[in-house]
N, C-alpha and C positions, 0 to 999 in steps of 0.2 A: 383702531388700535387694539383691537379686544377680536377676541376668537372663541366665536358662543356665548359671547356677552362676557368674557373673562379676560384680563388684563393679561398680556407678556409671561409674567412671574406666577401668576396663578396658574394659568397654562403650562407652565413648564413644575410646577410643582405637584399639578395633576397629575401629571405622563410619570413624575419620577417616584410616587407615587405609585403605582401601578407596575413599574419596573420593581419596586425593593418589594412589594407583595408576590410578583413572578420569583423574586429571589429564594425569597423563605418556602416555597414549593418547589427546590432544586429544577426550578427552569428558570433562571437567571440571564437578563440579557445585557452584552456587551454594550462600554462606552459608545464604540461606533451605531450598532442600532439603535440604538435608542437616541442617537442625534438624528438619524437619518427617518427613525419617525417624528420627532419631534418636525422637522423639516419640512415633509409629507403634509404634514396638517395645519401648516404655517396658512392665514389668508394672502391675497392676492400682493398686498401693498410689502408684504416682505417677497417679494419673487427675484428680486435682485439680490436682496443681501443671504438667500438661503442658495442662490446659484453661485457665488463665489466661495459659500463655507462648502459645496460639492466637489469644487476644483481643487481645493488644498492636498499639498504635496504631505505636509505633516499633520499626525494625530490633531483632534481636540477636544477637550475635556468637556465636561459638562458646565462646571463655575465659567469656563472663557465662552463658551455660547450664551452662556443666559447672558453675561456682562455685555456683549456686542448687541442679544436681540431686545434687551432692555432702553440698549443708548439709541439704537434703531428708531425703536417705539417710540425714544421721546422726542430724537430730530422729526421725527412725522407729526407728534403733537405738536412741536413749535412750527410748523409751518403751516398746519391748519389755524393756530390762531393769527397768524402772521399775514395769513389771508384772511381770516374774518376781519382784521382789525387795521386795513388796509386802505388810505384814504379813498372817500369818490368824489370823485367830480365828473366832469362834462366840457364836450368840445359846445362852447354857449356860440350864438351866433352873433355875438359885437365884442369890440373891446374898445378902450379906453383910448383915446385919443394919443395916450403918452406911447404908447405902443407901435413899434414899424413891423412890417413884415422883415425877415433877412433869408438869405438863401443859403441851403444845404452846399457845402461845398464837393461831396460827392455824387448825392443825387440830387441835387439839384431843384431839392424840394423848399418851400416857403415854413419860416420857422419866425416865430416870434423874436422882438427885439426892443428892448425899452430899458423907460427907468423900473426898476425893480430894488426889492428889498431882498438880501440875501438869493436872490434869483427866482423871487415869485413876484405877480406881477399884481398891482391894488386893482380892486375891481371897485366901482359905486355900489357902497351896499344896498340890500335890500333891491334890488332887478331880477323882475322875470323873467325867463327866457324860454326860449324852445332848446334843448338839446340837440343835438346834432348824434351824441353818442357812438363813433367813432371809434373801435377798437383797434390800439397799434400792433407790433411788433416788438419781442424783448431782445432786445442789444445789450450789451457791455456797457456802461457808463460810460468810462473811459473812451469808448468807441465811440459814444456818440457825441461827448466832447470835444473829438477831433475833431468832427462834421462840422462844427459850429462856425459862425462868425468871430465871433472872443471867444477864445479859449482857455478864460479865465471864469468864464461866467457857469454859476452853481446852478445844477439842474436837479429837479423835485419830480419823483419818476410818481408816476398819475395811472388812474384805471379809469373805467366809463361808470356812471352814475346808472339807476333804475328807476323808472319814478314818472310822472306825465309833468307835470309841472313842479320845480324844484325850487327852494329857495337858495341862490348863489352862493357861495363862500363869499366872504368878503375880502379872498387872495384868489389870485386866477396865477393858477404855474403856468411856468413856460412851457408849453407842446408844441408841436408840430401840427400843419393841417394835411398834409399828405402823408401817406402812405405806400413802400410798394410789391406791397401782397395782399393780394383781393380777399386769402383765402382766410383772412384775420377782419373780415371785414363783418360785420353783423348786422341784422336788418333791423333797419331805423325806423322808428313811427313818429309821426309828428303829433302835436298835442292841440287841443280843440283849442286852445287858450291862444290868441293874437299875439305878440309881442310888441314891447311899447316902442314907443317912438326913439326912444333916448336909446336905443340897440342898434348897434351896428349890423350889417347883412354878414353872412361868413362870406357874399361874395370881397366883401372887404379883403379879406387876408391872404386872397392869390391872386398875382400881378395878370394886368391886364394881357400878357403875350402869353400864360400858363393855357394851353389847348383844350382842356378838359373843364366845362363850365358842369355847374349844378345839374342842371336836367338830366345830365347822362345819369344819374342815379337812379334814376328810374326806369335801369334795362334790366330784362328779366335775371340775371344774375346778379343782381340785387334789390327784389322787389319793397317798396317802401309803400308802408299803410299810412291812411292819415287821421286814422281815428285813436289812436294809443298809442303811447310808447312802451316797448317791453324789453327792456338788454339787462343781462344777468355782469353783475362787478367781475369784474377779472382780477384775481388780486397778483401783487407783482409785489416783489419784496424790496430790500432799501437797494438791493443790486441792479435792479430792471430798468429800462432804458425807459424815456419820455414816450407818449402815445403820438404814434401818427396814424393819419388815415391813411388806407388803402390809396395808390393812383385807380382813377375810373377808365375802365373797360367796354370798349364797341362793346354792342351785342352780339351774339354767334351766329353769322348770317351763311357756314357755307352748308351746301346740303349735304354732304358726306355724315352719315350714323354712324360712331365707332360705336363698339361695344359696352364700352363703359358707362355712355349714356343711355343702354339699355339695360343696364346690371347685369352686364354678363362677363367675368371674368375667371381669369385662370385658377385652378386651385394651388395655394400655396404648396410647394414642393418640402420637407422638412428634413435638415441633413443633421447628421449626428458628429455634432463638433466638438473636441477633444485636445485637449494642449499636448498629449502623450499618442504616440503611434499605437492602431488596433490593436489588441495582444494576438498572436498567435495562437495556436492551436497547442492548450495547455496540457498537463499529463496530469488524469485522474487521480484524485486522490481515496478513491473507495470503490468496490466492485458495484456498484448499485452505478455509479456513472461510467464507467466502464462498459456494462452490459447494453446501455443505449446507443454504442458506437459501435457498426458492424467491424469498422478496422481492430480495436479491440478486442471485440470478442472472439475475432481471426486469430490477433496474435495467443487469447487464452486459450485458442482450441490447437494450437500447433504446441504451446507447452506442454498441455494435460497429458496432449501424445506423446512426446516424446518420452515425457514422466511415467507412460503407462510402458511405454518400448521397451527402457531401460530397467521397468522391474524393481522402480524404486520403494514400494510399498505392497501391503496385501491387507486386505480389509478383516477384521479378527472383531468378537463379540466384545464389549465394554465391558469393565469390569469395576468397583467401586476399590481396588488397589491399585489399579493403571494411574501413573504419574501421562497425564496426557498434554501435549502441549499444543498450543495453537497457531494457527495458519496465516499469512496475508500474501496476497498480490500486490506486486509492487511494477510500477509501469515506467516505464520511459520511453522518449522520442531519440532515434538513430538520425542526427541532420549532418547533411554533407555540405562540403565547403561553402557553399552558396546560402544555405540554412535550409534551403529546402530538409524537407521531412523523406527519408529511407526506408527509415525499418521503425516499428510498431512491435516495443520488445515488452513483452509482459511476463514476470517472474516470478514462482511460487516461491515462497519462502517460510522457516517453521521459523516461532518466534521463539530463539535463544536463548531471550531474557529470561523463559521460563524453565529454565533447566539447571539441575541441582548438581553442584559441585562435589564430586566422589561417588557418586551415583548415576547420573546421566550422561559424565564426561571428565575427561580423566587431565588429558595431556591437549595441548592445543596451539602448541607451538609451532612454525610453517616458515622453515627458511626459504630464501628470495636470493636471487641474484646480489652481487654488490656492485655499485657504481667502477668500482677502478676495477673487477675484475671484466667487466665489456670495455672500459677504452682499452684494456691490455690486450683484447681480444680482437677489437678491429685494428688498433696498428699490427697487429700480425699480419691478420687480412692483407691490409692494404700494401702493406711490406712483402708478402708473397703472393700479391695477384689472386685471392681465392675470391670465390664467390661466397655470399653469404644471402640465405634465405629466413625470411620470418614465417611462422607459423601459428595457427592460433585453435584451440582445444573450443570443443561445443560445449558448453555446458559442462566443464570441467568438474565440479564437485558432485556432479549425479555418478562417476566412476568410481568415487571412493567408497572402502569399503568399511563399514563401522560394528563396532565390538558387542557396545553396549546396546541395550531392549529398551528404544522406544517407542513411545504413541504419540499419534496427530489428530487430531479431529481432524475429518472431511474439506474438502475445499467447499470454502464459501461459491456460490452458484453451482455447482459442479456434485451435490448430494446423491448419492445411488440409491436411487428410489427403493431395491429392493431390500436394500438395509437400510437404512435413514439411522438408524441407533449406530453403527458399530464405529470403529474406530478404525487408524492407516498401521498398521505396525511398518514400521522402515529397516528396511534390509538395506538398503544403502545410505550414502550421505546424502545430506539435500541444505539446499543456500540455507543458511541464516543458525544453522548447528555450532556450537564452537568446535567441534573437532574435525566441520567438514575440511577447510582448509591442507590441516593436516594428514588427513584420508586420503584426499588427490595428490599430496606429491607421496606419499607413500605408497603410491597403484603407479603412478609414473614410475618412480624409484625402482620396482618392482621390475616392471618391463625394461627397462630400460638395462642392467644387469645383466638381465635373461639376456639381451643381443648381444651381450661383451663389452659392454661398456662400462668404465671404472668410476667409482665416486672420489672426485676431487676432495683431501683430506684440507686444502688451505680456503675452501667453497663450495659448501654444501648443496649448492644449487647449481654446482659444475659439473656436468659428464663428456668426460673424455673416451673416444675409440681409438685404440693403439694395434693394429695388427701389420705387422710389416713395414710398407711406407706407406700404410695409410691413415692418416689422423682426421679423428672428427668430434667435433668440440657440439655439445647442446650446453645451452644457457636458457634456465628456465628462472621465470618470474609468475609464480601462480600459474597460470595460462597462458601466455605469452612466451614463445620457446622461439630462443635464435640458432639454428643450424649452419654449421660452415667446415670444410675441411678443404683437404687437397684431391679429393675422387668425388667427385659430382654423381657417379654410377652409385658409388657404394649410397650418397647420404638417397640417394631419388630411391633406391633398395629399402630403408631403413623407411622414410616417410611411408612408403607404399602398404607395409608391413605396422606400422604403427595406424594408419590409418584405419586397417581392419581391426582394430582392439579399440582405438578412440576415433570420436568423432572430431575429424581436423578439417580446418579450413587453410589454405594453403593461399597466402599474401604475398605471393611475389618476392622478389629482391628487398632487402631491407630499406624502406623510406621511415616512417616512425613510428617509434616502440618507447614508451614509454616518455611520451610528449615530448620528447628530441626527434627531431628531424635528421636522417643519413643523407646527403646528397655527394654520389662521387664526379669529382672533376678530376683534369687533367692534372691540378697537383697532388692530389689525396681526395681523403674524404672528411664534410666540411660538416663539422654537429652543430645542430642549429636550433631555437627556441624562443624562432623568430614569433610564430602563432601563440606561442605561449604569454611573449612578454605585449605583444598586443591585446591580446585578453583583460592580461592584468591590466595595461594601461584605461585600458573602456572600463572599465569594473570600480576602478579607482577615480573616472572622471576626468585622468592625465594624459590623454590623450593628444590635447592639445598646448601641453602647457611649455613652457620655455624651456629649450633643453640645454646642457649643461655639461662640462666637457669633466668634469670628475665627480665620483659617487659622493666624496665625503672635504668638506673644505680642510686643506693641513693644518689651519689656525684652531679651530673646533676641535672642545675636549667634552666628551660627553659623559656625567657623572651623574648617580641614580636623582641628587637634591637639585638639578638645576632647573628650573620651569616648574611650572603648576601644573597639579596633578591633571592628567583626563577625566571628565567626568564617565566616560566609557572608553576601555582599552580596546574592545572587542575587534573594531577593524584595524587598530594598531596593531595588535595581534596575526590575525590573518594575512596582512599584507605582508609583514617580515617572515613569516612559515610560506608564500610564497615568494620571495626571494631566497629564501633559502634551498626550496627544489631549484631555484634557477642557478644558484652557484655551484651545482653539477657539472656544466658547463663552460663558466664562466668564476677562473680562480680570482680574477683581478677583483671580485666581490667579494671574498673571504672573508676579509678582513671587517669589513662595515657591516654584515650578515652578523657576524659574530659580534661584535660592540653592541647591535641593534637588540638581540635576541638577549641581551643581560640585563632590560631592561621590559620585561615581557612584564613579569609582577606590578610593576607600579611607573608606567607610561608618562613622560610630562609631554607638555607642548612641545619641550625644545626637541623631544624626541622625537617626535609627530615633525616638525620641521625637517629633520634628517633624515627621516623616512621617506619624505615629499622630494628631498634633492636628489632621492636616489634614482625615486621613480624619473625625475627630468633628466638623471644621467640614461638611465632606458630607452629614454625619447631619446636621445642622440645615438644611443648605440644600439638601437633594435636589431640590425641587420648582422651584428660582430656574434661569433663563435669561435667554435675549438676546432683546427685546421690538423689532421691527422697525415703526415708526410710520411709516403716511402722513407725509410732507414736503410741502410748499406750495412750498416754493423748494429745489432742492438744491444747496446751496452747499457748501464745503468748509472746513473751520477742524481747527487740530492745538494740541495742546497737548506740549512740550515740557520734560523735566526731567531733572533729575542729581542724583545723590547721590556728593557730593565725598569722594573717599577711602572711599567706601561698603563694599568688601572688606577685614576685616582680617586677610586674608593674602599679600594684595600690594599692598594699598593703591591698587589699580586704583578709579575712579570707575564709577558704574551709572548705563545713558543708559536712559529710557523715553520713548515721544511713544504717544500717542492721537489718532485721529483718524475724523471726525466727518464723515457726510455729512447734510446738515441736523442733525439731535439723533442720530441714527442710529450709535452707532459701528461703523469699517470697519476699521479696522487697528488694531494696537498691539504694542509691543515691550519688553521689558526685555534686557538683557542690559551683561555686563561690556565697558569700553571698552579697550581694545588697548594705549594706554601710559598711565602716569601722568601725571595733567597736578598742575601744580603750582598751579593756582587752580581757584577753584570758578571761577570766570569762562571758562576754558577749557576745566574739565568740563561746562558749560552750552553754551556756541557749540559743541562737538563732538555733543552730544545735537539743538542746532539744525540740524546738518549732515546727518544723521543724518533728521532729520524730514524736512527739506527734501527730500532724496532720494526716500523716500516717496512726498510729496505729491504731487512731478512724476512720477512712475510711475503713479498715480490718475488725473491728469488726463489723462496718455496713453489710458488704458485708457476712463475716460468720452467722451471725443472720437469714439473707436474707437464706441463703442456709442451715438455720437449726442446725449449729453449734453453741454451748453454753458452759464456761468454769466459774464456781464458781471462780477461781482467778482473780483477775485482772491484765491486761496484767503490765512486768514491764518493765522499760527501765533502761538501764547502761549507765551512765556518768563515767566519770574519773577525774571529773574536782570537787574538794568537794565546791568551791563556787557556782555553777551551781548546785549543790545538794540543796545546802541547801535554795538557795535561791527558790526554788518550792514549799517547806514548811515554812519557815521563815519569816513571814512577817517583819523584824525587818529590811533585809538589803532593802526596798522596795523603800526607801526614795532615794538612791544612785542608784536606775535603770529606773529612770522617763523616759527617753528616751527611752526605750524599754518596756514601762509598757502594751502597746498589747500583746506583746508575752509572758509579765510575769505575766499578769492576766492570759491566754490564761491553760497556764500551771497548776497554783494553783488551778484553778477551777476545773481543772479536777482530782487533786489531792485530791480537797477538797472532790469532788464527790464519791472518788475512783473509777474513771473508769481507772484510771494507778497509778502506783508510781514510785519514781524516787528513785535510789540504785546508790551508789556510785561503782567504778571498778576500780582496781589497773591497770595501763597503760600495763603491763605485758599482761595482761587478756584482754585486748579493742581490741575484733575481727575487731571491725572498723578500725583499725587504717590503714590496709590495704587498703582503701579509702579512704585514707586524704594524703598520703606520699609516697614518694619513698624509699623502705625499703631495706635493703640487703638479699640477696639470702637465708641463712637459717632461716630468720627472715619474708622475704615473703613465705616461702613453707611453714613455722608452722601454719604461720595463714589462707592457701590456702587449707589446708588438713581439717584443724578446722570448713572452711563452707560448709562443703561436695563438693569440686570441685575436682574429684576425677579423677584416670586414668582408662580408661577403655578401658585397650587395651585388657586385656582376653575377656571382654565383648563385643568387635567389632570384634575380633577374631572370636568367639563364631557364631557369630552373620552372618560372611558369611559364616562358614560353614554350618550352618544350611539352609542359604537362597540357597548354590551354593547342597549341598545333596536334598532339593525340587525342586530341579531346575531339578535334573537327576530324578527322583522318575518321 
């Protein structure tokens, strides 16, 4: 029980000990080490109970180890006493006349059977005997009262005695006199002491037709002395079955030597067994293990270069005024679909955290593409047959160029020996600056100009070429630039030409940008985030769980007091910010994305529940996306709605509008309205306001891109007060308090730049974004905005990628 002669608790007060003295000398060791030494220096009798605290999935504390290796300690002390204090007797060689033999009903062995007290059998006291000492086999009790003749009769589990001449108990239990495992059998000595007359033979207690007589015991696999007896107590607890003897065994007559009876065996082989798959091949976390890895230090010597190419720094003397910041490598693994490992990227980066605001950097804002300005971009595409290509910039913020004078220290491993003291001063941008961002598209921005190309006033991250008939659209995201127009000459011109300024890597036809998936078929082209929402699902564990044909039940109202809080929101959190990238794609989520995300602050169960049905609605719809159809005419129509008093916890209204280029949908929105209105009529015209805003930001943006349509765009209401009131000046007097949004409206009506059409509720695509609908009332209207399945089309789609794969 004791380790160095020190008890469990002493031991572990030692070690923890020795941990709070490492503390107070700022080298302090974690909960985890310090179990995993404690562990280490466990003796032999705890090796089972310290190999399943190694296996644990979650943390453990230090108070829950000592409690386990405590209770440990004392089931091992109670079973050593358990065994010392464990009856002995002896297989004697007579019994009492009251006594039969009876036979094993499975094997077939001779088992005592008589009058008995409680199930022990009287012996004549005071009788010598010779022992036999006979060591059995531990069975189940239970099991070995099946065996029996009466299976009602109480059996006293026995061990073997030690001793040459013993004095009898004055109770003889019931045992067995066979046996049949030799390998439990122990060598018997007989005692110089005779036995008296009044003692039965053990040949007594097996029947005359049993094969196996006495003398056999005296084959060299069980040598029997006859000067002494010497057998060590077996102890067996109140669980242990009755002793039997071993069946007796010929002796080993063939001449064949195996190995074994010369001591010559194999060496145990030892495998490294683990309930979790090998880990892969991990990404360093510090240039010290970094530099042990030639692949590594490959990818750090192809940065350094290119960092030295591009002229991003020059080495200047230190100085005790230089505000100087500092450096890290940062690494990652490039794995392709299969998981194999690609590319070995290693990244220098200055640490930003250390840079002083109005001094170091100024401005640091870096506009990006917007979601509805690419789907407006590919239904053009796809509606005029163009091509469109992706593209992707090397090292995009090593091209920016920066205002302000700063310092780096040296890269870690990479010191110039013949300055060791000086510092980087940086002439250009470099990853981890807050202004590099904004450097790179302003050197983009720059170039891009220069070729004639206009900056989008409704998308800052739009450039348009206009000369003639020929149009060419770039869409940039950081690094990630989408090209497409009507003259494949001119844009293959423009890439060639921008290539010599930046370093571009050139990806083919659009397939995915920005974790959607492009795939064109024979109807359009089908956006997809099929890989994405399988990610999620393994990530969340939901991979396999019961799927479920709508995100959010229509009976369910979801309110911040319902359910007990989480004790951690953190993956509550995470999981609904990725659904939320995923309703880019996918509108029919709007609505449950947005209820979901009102609840981010303070997360209950019930929440976590509704989170979980979403995920099993994913599992039914992995394959469903946004299906981009040829248009004939591109026209523009919106559909607009509200759900009156929709929150019931502030009794705020939910405004959503959908909107449609040809059948095409472009935009769409849910979200909570800012105050209470007191009619549904004024939750509906604020939801029109709302749209309208929208539309005319679309129409800007198509104008912009050479798009023009004689109608004007319309919008669908359901609400006929909200209709009317956009043309009526009559009811104008009763909406004083929302007369912004209802000027807002009639001007534009008055204008005709929209009109407002009333929509039977049946017919309000929207309504899908305002509520929780039922199953065939949510698919009507899910199929209506083109969010379609495209499982032939993903089908399709690897076999074509895995047939080029063999080609």
């Amino acid at each position: 029980m004791r380790r160095d002669g020190r008890s469990v608790s002493e031991y572990l007060q030692a070690l923890k000990s020795v941990a709070d003295e490492l503390g107070t000398i700022d080298r302090p060791l974690t909960d985890d080490d310090l179990i995993v030494y404690i562990l280490n220096g466990l003796g032999p009798q705890f090796r089972e109970i310290a190999a399943s605290l190694c296996t644990r999935d979650s943390s453990l504390s230090f108070d829950d180890l000592h409690d386990q290796l405590v209770a440990h300690e004392e089931s091992l002390r109670r079973e050593e006493l358990k065994a010392d204090s464990s009856p002995i007797t002896a297989h004697y060689a007579s019994i009492p006349k009251s006594m039969s033999p009876s036979q094993d009903r499975r094997m077939r062995e001779t088992l005592l059977r008589g009058k008995n007290t409680h199930g022990v059998y009287h012996i004549p006291g005071q009788v010598k005997a010779q022992p036999a000492a006979l060591v059995g086999e531990r069975v189940s009790l239970s099991n070995w009262h099946s065996r029996l003749a009466f299976h009602d009769m109480p059996m006293m589990p026995n061990s073997t005695s030690a001793g040459m001449s013993v004095e009898p108990p004055p109770l003889f239990p019931c045992v067995p006199t066979h046996s049949h495992r030799p390998s439990k059998f122990h060598n018997v000595q007989q005692s110089h002491e005779q036995p008296s007359a009044s003692i039965y033979p053990l040949s007594t207690l097996v029947p005359t037709s049993t094969p196996s007589p006495l003398p056999s015991l005296t084959s060299p696999s069980f040598p029997i002395e006859t000067n002494s007896v010497h057998q060590s107590p077996t102890p067996f607890d109140s669980h242990s079955s009755p002793l039997r003897s071993p069946p007796l065994q010929p002796p080993w007559t063939h001449p064949m030597v195996t190995r074994s009876q010369n001591n010559i065996f194999k060496p145990k082989t030892l495998f490294h067994a683990t309930k979790s798959p090998l880990s892969l091949p991990v990404e360093p976390t510090c240039v010290t293990q970094a530099l042990k890895d030639p692949n590594w230090r490959q990818a750090m010597s192809e940065e350094l270069s290119a960092l030295v190419h591009q002229g991003i720094w020059e080495l200047v003397p230190s100085h005790p005024s230089q505000h100087v910041l500092g450096s890290k490598w940062v690494f990652r693994l490039r794995r392709g679909k299969d998981g194999s490992i690609k590319h070995y990227k290693a990244r220098l980066v200055a640490k930003g955290i250390h840079q002083r605001p109005g001094s170091d950097y100024f401005n640091t804002f870096s506009p990006v593409i917007k979601p509805i300005t690419i789907r407006i971009v590919l239904s053009l595409v796809v509606s005029r047959g163009w091509s469109i290509q992706q593209l992707d910039v090397n090292n995009a913020f090593l091209h920016g160029h920066i205002d302000e004078v700063l310092y780096m220290q040296q890269l870690t491993g990479f010191v110039d020996h013949n300055f060791p003291s000086h510092v980087c001063r940086l002439r250009q941008s470099l990853y981890g600056l807050k202004q590099a961002p904004r450097a790179w598209f302003r050197a983009l921005k720059d170039f891009l100009l220069a070729q004639g190309f206009f900056h989008s006033k409704s998308d800052n991250s739009l450039f348009i070429y206009h000369k003639g008939s020929t149009w060419i659209y770039f869409l940039v995201y950081v690094d990630d630039i989408i090209v497409t127009g009507n003259d494949s000459a001119a844009i293959q011109s423009i890439v060639q030409v921008m290539s010599a300024t930046f370093s571009l890597k050139d990806l083919g036809p659009l397939s995915i940008f920005l974790g959607r998936e492009a795939l064109s078929t024979k109807d359009g082209l089908f956006l997809s985030q099929q890989r994405y929402i399988l990610d999620l699902l393994q990530k969340t564990s939901m991979g396999d769980a019961k799927p479920i044909s709508s995100p959010l039940a229509s009976t369910s109202v979801l309110q911040l007091s319902t359910g007990t809080p989480l004790f951690d929101g953190t993956t509550y959190r995470k999981i609904v910010g990725s659904l939320q990238y995923l309703s880019l794609t996918w509108p029919n989520l709007s609505f449950v994305v947005s209820c979901l995300s009102q609840f981010m602050h303070r997360p209950t169960d019930s929440h976590w529940q509704a989170v979980k049905r979403v995920l099993r609605y994913l599992r039914d719809s992995v394959s469903h996306g946004l299906l981009l159809q040829p248009q004939p005419t591109l026209s523009l129509h919106a559909f607009s709605d509200a759900n009156w008093a929709g929150d019931r916890d502030t009794y705020t209204s939910t405004t959503s509008y959908l909107i449609f280029l040809g059948s095409n949908p472009m935009s769409w929105r849910t979200a909570k309205q800012r105050a209470i209105a007191r009619s549904s009529t004024e939750a509906e015209y604020r939801a029109l306001a709302i749209a309208a805003s929208e539309v005319v930001w679309i129409q800007h943006l198509l104008s912009e891109l050479g798009v023009s349509s004689s109608v004007p765009p319309a919008i669908f209401c359901d609400n006929i007060g909200a209709t009317y009131l956009s043309s009526n000046p009559v009811f104008h007097s009763r909406m004083k308090h929302i007369a912004i949004d209802l000027h807002f409206v009639c001007e534009l009506v008055d204008q005709k730049v929209l009109h407002v059409s009333h929509i039977s509720s049946h017919d309000q695509l929207a309504d899908v974004l305002t509520k929780a609908l039922p199953s065939l009332r949510f698919h009507s209207l899910r199929s209506k905005i083109d969010v379609a399945d495209g499982t032939s089309v993903l089908r399709g789609h690897i076999k074509a990628t895995e047939s080029a794969i063999v080609k």
